[in-house]
C-alpha positions as CSV (number, residue, x, y, z in Angstrom):
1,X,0.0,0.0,0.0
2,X,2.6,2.4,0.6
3,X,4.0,1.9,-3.0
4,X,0.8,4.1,-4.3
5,X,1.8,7.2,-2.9
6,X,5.1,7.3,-3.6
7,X,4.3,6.4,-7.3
8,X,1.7,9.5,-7.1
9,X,4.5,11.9,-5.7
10,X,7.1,10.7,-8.3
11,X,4.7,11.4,-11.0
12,X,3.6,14.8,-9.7
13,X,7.7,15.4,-9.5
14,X,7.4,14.4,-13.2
15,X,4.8,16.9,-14.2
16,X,6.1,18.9,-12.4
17,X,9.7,18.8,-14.3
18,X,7.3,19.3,-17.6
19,X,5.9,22.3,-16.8
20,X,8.8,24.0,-15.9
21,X,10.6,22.9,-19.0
22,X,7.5,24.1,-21.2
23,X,7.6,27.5,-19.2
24,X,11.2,27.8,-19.6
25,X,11.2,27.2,-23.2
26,X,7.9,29.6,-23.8
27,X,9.9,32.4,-21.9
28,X,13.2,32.0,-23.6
29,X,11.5,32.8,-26.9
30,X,9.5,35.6,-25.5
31,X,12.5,36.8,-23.6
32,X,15.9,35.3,-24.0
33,X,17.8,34.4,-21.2
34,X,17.3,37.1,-18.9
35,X,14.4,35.4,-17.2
36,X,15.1,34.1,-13.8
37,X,14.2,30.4,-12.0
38,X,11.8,31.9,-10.1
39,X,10.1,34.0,-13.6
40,X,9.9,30.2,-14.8
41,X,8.5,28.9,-11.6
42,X,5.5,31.7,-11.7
43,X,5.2,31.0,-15.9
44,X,4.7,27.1,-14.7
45,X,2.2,27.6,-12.0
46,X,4.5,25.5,-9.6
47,X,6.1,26.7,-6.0
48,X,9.1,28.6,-5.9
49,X,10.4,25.6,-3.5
50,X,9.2,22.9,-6.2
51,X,11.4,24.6,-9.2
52,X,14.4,24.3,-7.2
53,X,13.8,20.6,-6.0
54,X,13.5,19.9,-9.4
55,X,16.4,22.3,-11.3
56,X,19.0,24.4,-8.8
57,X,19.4,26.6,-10.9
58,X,18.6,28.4,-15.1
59,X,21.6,26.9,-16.3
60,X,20.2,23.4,-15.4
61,X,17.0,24.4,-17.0
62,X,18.9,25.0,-20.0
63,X,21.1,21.9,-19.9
64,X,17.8,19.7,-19.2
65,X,15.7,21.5,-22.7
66,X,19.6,20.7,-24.7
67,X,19.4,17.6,-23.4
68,X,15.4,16.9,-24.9
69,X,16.4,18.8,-28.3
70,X,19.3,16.2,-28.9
71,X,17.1,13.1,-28.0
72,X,14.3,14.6,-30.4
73,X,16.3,15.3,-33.2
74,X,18.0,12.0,-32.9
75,X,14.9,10.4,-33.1
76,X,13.7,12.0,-35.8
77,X,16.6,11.2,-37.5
78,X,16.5,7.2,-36.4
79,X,12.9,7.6,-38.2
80,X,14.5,8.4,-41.2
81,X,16.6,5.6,-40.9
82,X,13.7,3.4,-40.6
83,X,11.6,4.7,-43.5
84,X,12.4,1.9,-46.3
85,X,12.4,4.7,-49.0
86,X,16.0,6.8,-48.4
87,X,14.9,9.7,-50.4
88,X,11.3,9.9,-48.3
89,X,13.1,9.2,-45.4
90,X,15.6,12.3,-46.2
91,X,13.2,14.7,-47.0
92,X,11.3,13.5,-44.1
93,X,14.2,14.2,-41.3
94,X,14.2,17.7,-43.2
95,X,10.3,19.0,-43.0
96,X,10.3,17.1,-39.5
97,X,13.7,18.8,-38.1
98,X,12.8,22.2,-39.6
99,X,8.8,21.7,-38.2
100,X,10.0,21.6,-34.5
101,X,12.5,24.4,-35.2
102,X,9.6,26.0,-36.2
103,X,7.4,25.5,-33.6
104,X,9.7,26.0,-30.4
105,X,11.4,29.5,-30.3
106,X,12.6,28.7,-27.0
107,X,14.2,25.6,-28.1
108,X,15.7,27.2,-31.5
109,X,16.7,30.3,-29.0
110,X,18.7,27.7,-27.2
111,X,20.2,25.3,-29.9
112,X,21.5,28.4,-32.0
113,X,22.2,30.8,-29.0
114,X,26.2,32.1,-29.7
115,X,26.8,31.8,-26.0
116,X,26.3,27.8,-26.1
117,X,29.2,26.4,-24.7
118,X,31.4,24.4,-27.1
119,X,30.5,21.1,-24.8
120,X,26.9,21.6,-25.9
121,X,28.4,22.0,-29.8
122,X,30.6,18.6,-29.3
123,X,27.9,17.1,-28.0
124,X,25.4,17.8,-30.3
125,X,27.8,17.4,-33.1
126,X,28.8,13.6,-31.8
127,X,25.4,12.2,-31.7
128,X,23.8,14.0,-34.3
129,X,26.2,13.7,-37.1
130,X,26.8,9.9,-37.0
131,X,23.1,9.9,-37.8
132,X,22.7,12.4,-40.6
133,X,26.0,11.0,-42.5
134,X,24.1,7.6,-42.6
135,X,20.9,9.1,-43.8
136,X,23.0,10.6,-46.6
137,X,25.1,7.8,-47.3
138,X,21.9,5.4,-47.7
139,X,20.4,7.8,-50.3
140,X,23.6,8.2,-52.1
141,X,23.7,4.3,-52.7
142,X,20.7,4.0,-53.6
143,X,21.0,6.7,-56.5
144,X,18.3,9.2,-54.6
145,X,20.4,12.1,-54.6
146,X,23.4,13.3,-56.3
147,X,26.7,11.5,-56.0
148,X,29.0,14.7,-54.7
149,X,26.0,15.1,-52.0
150,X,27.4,15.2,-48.3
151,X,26.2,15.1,-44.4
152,X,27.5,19.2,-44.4
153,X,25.2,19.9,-46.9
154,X,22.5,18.2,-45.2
155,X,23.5,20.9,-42.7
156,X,23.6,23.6,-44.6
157,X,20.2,23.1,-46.1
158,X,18.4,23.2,-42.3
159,X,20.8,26.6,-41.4
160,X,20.1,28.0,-44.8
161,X,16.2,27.5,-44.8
162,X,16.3,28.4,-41.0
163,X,17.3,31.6,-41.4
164,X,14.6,32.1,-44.3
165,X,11.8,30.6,-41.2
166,X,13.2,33.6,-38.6
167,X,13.0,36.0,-41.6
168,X,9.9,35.7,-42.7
169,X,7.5,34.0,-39.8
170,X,5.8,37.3,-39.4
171,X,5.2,38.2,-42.9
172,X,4.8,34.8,-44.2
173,X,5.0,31.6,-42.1
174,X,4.8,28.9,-44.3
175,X,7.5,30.4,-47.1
176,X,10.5,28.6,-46.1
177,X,8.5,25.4,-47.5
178,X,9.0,27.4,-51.1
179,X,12.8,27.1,-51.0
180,X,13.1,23.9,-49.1
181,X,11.7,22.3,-52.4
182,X,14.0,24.5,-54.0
183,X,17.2,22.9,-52.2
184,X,15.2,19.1,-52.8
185,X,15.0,19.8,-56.3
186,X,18.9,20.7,-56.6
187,X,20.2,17.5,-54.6
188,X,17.5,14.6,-56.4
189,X,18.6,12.6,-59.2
190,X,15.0,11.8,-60.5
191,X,12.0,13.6,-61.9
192,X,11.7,17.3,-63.0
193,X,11.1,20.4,-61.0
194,X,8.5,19.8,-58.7
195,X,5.5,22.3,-58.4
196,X,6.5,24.9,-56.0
197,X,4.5,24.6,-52.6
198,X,4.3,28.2,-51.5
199,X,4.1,31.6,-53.9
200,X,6.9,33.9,-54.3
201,X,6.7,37.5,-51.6
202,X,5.5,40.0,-53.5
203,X,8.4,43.4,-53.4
204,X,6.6,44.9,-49.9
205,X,6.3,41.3,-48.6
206,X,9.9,41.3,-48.8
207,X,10.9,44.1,-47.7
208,X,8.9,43.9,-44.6
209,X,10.6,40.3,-44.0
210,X,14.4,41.4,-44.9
211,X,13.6,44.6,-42.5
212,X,11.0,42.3,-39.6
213,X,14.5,42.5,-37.2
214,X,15.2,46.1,-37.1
């Protein structure tokens, strides 16, 4: 019997953890890193006293939403892996990577913050690479993409079209999708130029998207 309420109070400690990692992550983006523990304890709805039982500090809040990017990329990527079609499971890892970028500022302010420490970068670079230089290799043997394709580009494609989703995600949310099948087109060995899922910004459009961070 006295198994039940310690399950109960180990779960609550678990829900706990998750709100304050959501609140963290919602205030990051709102804020950047100025915001205190205790801003991300009143955010969560939890205790003061509860927020530091769980995390002793920001910096552990921070290492804690690092630690839950890597494991979700990775995932994403081992997905990819397990798709049976290399090229689907490519362009999957891509719309899928980019889609969470897109829908966690906090988590993007974190992963591409200058001030990461270069433990983070080794880190993320160690587990992450491995996995992207076998998704590239698999459609490169099976004639999916162009032969001189490499894992850097992979990476280069998700910073490029990155950049393009911070630009314009107040003008026009869903643009970036317009030159990600831009970059799919250039790296595929089969079929023509696929129809074009987004329409071009019109001159103000643009303007308003080049100028959105001044």
């Amino acid at each position: 019997m006295a198994d039940a309420p310690e399950r109960a109070l180990r779960k609550d400690a678990a829900l706990n953890r998750e709100r304050l990692l959501a609140a963290a992550s919602e205030l990051f983006a709102e804020q950047g890193f100025s915001v205190t523990l205790n801003d991300i304890a009143h955010h969560a709805g939890v205790g003061i006293g509860t927020a530091y039982r769980r995390f002793p500090n920001k910096e552990a809040v921070i290492d804690a939403l690092f630690e839950q990017r890597l494991q979700d990329v990775a995932a994403v990527a081992q997905g990819a892996l397990d798709d049976p079609d290399a090229w689907q499971g490519l362009v999957g890892f891509l719309e899928r990577s980019l889609s969470m970028q897109f829908g966690d500022r906090g988590l993007n302010e974190i992963m591409n913050n200058p001030a990461l420490g270069q433990d983070r970068v080794k880190e993320a670079r160690d587990r992450i690479a491995p996995l992207l230089t076998r998704i590239v290799d698999r459609a490169k043997r099976e004639g999916a993409v162009r032969a001189d394709f490499e894992q850097s580009d992979l990476v280069f494609i998700q910073l490029a079209v990155s950049a393009i989703m911070a630009g314009s995600r107040a003008v026009s949310p869903d643009l970036y999708r317009r030159y990600l099948a831009m970059f799919l087109d250039g790296i595929r060995t089969s079929g023509g130029p696929t129809t074009l899922p987004f329409a071009a910004l019109d001159a103000d459009q643009t303007h308003a998207a080049m100028t959105s961070g001044r």
